[in-house]
C-alpha positions in Angstrom: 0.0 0.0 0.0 1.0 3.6 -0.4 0.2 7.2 0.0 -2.1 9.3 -2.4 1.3 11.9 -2.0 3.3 9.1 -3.0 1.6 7.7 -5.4 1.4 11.7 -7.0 4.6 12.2 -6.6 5.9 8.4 -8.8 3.5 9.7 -11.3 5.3 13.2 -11.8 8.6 11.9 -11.7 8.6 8.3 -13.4 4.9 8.2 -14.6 5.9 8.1 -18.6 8.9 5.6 -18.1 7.3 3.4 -15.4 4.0 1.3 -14.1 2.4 -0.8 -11.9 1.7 -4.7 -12.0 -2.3 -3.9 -12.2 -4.7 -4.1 -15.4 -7.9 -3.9 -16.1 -9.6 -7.7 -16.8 -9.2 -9.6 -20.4 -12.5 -10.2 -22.2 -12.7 -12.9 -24.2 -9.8 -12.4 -25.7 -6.1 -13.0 -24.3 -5.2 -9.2 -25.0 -8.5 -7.9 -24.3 -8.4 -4.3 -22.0 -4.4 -4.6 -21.4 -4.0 -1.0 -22.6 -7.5 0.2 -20.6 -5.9 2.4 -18.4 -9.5 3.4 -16.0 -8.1 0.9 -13.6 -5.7 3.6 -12.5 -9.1 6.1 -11.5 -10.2 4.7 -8.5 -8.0 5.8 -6.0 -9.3 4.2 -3.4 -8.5 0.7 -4.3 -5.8 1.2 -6.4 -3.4 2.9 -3.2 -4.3 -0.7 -1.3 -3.2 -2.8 -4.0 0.0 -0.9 -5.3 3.4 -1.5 -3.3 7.0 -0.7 -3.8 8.7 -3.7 -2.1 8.5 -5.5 -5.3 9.7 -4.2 -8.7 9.8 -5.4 -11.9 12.3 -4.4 -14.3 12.8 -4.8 -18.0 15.5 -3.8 -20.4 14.2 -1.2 -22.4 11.3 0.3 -24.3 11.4 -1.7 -27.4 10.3 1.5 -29.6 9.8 5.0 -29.3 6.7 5.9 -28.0 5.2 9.1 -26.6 2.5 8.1 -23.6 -1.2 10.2 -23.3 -1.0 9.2 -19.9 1.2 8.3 -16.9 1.3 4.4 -16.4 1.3 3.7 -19.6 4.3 1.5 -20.1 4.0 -2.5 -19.8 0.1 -1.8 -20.8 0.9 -2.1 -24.6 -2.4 -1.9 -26.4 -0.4 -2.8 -30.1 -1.8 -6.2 -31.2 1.5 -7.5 -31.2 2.6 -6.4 -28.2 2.7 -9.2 -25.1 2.0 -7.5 -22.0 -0.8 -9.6 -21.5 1.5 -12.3 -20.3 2.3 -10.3 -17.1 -1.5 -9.8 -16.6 -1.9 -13.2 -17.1 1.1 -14.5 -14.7 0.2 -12.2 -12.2 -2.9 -11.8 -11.6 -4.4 -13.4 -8.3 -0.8 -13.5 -6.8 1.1 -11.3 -3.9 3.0 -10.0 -6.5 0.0 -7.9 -8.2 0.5 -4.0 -7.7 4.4 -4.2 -8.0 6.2 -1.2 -9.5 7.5 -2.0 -12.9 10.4 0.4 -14.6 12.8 -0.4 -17.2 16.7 -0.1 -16.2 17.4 1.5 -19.8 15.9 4.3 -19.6 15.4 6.7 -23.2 16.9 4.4 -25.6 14.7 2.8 -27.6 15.8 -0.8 -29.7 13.9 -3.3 -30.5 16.4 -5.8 -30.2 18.1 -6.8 -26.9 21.8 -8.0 -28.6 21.9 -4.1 -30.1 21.0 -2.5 -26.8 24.2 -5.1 -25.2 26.5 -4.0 -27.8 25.7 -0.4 -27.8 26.0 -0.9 -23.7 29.6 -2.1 -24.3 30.6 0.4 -26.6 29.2 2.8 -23.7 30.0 2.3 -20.7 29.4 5.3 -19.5 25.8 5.4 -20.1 25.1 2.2 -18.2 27.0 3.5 -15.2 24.9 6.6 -15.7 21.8 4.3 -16.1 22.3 2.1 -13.0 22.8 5.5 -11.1 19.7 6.9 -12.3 17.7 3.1 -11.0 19.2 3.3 -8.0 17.8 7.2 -7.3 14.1 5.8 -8.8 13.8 3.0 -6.1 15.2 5.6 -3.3 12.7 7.9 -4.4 9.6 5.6 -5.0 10.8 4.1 -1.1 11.6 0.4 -2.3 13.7 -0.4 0.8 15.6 -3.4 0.0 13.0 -4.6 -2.5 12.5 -8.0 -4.3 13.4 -7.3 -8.0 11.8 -9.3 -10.6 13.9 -9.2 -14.1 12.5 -9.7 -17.2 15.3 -11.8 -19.1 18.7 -13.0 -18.5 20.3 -9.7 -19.9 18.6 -7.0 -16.9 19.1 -9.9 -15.0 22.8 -9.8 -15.4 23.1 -6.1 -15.3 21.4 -5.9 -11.9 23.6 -8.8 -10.4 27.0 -7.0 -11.7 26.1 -3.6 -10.5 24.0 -3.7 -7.5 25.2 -4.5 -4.2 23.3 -7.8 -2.0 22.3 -5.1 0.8 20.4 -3.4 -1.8 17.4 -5.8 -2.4 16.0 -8.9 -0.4 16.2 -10.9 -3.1 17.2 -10.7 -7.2 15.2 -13.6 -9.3 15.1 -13.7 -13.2 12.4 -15.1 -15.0 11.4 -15.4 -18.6 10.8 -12.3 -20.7 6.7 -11.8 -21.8 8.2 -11.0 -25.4 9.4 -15.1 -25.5 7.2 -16.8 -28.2 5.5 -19.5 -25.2 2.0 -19.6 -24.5 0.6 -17.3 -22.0 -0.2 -20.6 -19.9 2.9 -21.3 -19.8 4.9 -18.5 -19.5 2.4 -18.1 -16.4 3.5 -21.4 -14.7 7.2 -20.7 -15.7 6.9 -17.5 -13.9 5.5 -19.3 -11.0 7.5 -22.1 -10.3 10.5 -19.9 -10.2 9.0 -17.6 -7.9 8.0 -20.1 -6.2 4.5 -19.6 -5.9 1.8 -22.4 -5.2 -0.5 -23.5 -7.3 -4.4 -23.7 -6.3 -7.0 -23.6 -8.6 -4.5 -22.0 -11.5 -4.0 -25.2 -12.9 -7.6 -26.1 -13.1 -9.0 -22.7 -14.8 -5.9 -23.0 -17.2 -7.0 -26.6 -17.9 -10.5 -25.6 -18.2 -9.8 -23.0 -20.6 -7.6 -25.0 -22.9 -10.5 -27.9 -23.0 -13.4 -25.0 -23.7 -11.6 -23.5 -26.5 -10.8 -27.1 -28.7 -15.0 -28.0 -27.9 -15.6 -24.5 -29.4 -13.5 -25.4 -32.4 -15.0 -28.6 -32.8 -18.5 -27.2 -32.5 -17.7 -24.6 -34.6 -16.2 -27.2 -37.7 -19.0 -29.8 -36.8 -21.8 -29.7 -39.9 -24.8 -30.8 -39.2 -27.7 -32.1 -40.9 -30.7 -31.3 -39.0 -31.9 -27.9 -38.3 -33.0 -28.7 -34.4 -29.8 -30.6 -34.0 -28.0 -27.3 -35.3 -29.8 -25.2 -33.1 -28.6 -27.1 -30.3 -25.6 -27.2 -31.5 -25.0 -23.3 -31.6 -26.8 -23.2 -28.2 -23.8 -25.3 -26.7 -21.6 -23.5 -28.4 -22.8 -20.2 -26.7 -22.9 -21.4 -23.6 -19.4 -23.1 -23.9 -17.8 -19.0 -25.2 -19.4 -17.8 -22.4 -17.8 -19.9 -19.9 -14.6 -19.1 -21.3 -15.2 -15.6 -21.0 -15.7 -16.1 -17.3 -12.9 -18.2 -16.8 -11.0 -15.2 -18.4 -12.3 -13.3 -15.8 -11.4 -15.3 -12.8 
């Protein structure tokens, strides 16, 4: 939890480079409402939820974009973006609400191997870089934080450059951008932060199993006009249960 001050204050200073680990809820599809940023209007909810003890950190923006609002950044509306996988992985854990910055900050690459080389070849602007993170969790108050890295490559950085006193703990998982499937990217991310599994497993199950009888209703032709009504009618009923098990 924090402060409506504090939470003003993030917003000034890092709102256009930084986030939090909260989004509004998928539809029926995967990347339904990642970019709806109304979650961030009720104040009241929002200030429990949000916390600064854990932060997760990426590389880099990807491309150069210019943010309507603050918060903006890891809520990438673009169809092919993948921030839905840290919706996805996230959601319904203690690790929902974290802050989420990039290390890299204004230097926009798509590609992680020319944002390394251009690092080496500058080693001055990482050092300037890893000074500037260090200032952004002082001011944000993340007091020895656990830091969640996106990728081997922040993951590296961090371990190099930041001293053991400074977080509770460092732990890399996979990057969102990997080409898996948002099931299991989710229970990649959660086996290595070792979180339990309850009923995860099952809706993720469920979900898989609704959408191949969808597919199958939709492919099946049928002869008979009642039997095709009821056919449709399942099929209904079986998108709507996805859409709630989306919602879960």
């Amino acid at each position: 939890m924090i402060t409506a001050d504090e939470y003003k204050n993030i917003s000034i200073k890092y709102g256009y480079v930084a986030s939090w680990a909260v989004w509004a809820k998928a539809g029926c599809k995967p990347k339904s409402n990642i970019g709806k940023m109304e979650i961030f209007e009720d104040k009241n909810n929002l200030l429990k939820i949000l916390k600064t003890n854990v932060v997760m950190v990426g590389l880099n923006f990807s491309r150069e974009v210019k943010f309507e609002k603050p918060f903006m950044n890891f809520h990438d509306s673009n169809p092919h973006g993948n921030d839905f996988k840290i919706r996805f992985a996230f959601e319904e854990t203690d690790y929902y609400g974290a802050y989420m910055t990039d290390l890299i900050k204004d230097l926009p690459m798509t590609s992680s191997k020319d944002v390394l080389i251009y690092l080496k070849d500058n080693p001055e602007v990482l050092k300037k870089q890893l000074v500037r993170f260090k200032e952004e969790l002082k001011f944000i108050n993340a007091n020895k934080p656990t830091i969640i890295a996106f990728g081997k490559d922040v993951y590296n950085m961090l371990i190099k450059n930041l001293d053991a006193n400074e977080y509770r703990s460092l732990i890399q998982i996979t990057h969102y951008s990997h080409q898996i499937s948002k099931e299991k990217y989710r229970k990649e991310t959660h086996e290595k932060l070792g979180i339990s599994s309850s009923n995860t497993e099952f809706f993720l199950n469920a979900e898989g199993e609704l959408k191949k009888i969808i597919a199958v209703l939709s492919e099946n032709k049928i002869s008979s006009g009642k039997n095709r009504e009821e056919v449709q009618k399942l099929k209904k009923l079986t998108e709507a249960l996805l859409i709630n098990i989306n919602r879960v």
